[in-house]
C-alpha positions in Angstrom: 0.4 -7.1 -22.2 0.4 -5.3 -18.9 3.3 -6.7 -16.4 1.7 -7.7 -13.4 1.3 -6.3 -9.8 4.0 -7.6 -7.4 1.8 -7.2 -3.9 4.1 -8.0 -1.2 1.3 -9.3 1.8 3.3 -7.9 4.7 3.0 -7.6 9.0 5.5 -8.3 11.2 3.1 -9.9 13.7 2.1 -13.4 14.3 -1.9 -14.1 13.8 -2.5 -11.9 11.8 -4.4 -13.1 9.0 -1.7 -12.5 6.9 -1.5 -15.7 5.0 -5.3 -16.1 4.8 -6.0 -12.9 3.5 -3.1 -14.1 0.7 -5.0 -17.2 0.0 -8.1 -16.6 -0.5 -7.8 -12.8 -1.7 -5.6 -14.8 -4.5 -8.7 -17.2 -4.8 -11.1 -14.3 -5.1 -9.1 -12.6 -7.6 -8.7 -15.2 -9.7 -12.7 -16.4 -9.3 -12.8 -12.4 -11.1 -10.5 -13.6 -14.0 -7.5 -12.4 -12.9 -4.0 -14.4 -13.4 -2.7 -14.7 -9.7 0.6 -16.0 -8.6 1.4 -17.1 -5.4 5.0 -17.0 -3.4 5.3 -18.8 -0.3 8.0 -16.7 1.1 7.4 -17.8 4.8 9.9 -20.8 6.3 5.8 -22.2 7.9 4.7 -22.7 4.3 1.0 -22.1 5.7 0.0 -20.8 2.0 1.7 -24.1 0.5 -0.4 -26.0 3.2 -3.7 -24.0 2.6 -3.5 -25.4 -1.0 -3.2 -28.9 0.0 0.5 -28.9 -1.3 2.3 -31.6 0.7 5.3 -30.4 2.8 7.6 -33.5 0.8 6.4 -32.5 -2.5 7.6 -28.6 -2.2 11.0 -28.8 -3.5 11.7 -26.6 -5.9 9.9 -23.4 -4.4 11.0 -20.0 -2.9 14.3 -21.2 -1.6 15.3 -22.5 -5.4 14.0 -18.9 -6.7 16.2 -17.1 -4.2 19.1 -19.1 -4.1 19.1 -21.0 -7.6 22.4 -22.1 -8.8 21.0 -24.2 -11.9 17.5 -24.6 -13.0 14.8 -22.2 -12.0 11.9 -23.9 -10.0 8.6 -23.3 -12.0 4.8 -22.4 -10.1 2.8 -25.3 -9.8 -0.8 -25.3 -10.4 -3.5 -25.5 -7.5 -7.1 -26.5 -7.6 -8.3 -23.1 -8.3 -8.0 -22.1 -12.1 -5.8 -19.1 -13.0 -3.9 -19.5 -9.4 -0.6 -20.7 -9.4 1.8 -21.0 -6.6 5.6 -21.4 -6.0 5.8 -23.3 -2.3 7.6 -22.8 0.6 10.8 -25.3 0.6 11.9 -27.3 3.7 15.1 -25.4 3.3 13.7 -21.9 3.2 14.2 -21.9 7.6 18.0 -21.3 6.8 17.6 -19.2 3.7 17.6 -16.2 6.3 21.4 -17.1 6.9 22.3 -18.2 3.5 21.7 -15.1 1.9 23.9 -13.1 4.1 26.8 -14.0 1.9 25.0 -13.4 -1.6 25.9 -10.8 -3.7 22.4 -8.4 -4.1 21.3 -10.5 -1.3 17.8 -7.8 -1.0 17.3 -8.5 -4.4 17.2 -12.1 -4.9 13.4 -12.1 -5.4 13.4 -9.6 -7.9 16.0 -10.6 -9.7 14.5 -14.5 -9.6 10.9 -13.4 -10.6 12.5 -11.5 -13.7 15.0 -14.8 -14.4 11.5 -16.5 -14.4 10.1 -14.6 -16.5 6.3 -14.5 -14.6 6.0 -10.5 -14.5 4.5 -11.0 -18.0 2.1 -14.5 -17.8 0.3 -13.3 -14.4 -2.1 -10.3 -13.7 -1.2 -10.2 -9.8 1.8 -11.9 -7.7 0.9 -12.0 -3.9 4.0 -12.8 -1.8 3.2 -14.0 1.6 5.4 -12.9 3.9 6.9 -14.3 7.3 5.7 -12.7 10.6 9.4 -11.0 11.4 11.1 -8.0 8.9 13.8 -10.1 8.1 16.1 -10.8 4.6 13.2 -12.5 3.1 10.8 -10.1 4.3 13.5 -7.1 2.7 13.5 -9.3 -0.1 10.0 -9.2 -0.6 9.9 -5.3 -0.6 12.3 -5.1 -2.5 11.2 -6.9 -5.4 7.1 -5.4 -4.6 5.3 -2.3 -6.6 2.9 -2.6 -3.3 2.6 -3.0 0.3 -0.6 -4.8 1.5 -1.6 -4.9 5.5 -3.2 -7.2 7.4 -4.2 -5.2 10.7 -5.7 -7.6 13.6 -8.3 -5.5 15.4 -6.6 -6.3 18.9 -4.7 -4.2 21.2 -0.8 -3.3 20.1 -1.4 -3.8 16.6 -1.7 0.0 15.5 2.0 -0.1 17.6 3.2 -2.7 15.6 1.8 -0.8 12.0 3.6 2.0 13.1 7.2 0.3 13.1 6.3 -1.7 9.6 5.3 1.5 7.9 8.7 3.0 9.0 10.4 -0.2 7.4 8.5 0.4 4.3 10.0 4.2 4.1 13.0 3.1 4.9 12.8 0.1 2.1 11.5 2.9 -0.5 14.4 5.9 0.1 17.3 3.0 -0.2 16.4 0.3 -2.4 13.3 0.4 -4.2 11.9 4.1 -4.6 8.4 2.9 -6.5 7.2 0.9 -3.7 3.8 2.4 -2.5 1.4 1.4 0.3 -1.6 -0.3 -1.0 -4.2 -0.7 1.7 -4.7 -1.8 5.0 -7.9 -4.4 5.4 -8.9 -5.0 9.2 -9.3 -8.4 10.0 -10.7 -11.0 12.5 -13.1 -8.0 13.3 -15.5 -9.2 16.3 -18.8 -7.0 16.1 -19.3 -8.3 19.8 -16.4 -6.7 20.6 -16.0 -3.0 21.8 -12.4 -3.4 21.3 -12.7 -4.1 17.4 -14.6 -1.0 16.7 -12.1 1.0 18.7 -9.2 -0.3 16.9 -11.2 0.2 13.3 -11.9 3.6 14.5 -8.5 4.5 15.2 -7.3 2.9 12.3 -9.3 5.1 10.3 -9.0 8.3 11.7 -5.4 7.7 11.7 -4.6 5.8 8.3 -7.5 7.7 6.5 -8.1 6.4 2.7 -5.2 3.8 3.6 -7.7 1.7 5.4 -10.0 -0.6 2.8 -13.6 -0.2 3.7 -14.2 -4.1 3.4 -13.5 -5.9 6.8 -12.8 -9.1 7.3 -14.8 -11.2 10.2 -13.5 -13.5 12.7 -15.2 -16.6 11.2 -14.9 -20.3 11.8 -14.7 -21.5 8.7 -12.3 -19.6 7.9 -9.9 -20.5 10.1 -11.5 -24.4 9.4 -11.1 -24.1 5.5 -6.9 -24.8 5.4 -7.2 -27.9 7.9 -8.8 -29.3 4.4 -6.5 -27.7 2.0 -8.8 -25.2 0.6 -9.3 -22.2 0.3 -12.4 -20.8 2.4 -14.2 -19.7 -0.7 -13.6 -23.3 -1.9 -14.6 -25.2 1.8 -17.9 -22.6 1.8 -18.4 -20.0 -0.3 -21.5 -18.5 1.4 -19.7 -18.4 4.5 -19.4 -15.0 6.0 -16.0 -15.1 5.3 -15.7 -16.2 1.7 -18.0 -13.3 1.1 -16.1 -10.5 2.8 -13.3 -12.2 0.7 -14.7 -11.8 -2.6 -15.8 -8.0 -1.2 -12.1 -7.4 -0.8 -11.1 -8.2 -4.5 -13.9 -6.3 -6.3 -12.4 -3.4 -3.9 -8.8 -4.2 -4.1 -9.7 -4.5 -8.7 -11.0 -1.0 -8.4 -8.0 0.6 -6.4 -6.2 -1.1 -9.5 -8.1 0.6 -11.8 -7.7 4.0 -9.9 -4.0 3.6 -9.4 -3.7 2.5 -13.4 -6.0 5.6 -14.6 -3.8 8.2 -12.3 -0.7 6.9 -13.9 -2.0 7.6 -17.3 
């Protein structure tokens, strides 16, 4: 058995898409058969919510993983077979400071996720992280084998790439040399606006084979589907935006494949 994909879901900036494209890229993947974990690493929890998870049932979640002193907290099913997902904890707002202190403080996801022993019972783990490159974004590269982008086609946001991809180098020459940049997938693309295409454009000319060629639109039901707890390809699954979703996984699954045959 093949130990699975740690995909660390990662921008700096706010709005995003950065948690929906975890959600329901995870929903997609695991509609293609795909094992798919989950980890709420952000202190908003907007993953946990998307899933209908209650914010007083989500003890025991990232904040037990990364700063466990006793029994390890365990994924909890969701409504979508083969997806799991470890919540965001109330208390994972002061993680940030708690883990100052900690001895291996970058590595307390990695060393959590191998205490848990999920590397081997998933295909994929997505780990959505906050909108800021602090400790529990560090600790999410740290612990990743990828970096996956969510780039908002709005002014600024090639700006703010430019500073994450810096982190990324920086995060690969000190403290985990195998992390690789997956893709970058444009979202909340607007064909009515001029300023979408220009931003795809530039994105593409300068990211090259970096940039996925599925795009994600700006669609309302999207940004309806986690008012109901549900993934968009749950809430409506013809929806322009379920489909560009499952379009994503078939392309992210054959990057996989690629990646995995120029390994061999």
């Amino acid at each position: 058995m093949s130990r699975a994909r740690i995909v660390a879901v990662v921008n700096q900036k706010g709005g995003v898409g950065k948690t929906t494209t975890t959600v329901n890229l995870g929903t997609a993947l695991a509609a293609a058969g795909r094992r798919v974990l989950i980890i709420d690493s952000d202190p908003q929890g907007n993953a946990s919510t998307s899933f209908g998870i209650d914010y007083t049932q989500r003890s025991d979640g990232t904040y037990a993983l990364l700063l466990a002193q006793g029994t390890l907290p365990r994924p909890r099913t969701t409504m979508v077979p083969d997806l799991s997902i470890l919540p965001a904890d109330s208390e994972l707002a002061g993680a940030e400071i708690e883990l100052v202190t900690e001895n291996r403080r970058e590595f307390r996801l990695r060393d959590g996720l191998q205490a848990l022993g999920v590397n081997d019972a998933y295909d994929v783990i997505l780990v959505d992280c906050p909108p800021s490159l602090n400790l529990l974004t560090l600790n999410s590269l740290v612990a990743a084998d990828e970096v996956f982008v969510p780039l908002q086609c709005e002014f600024f946001a090639l700006e703010g790439l430019s500073q994450l991809l810096r982190t990324v180098d920086r995060v690969k020459a000190r403290l985990n040399q195998g992390l690789t940049i997956n893709g970058i997938v444009l979202t909340m693309y607007d064909r009515r606006n001029n300023l979408s295409d220009l931003v795809a454009a530039d994105a593409r000319a300068f990211f090259k084979h970096l940039v996925y060629d599925t795009v994600i639109p700006r669609n309302v039901r999207v940004s309806e589907a986690p008012s109901h707890g549900k993934p968009v390809l749950l809430y409506d699954y013809r929806s322009p935006g379920a489909q560009a979703y499952l379009k994503l996984a078939q392309e992210f699954l054959k990057r996989s494949r690629a990646t995995a045959k120029a390994i061999a």
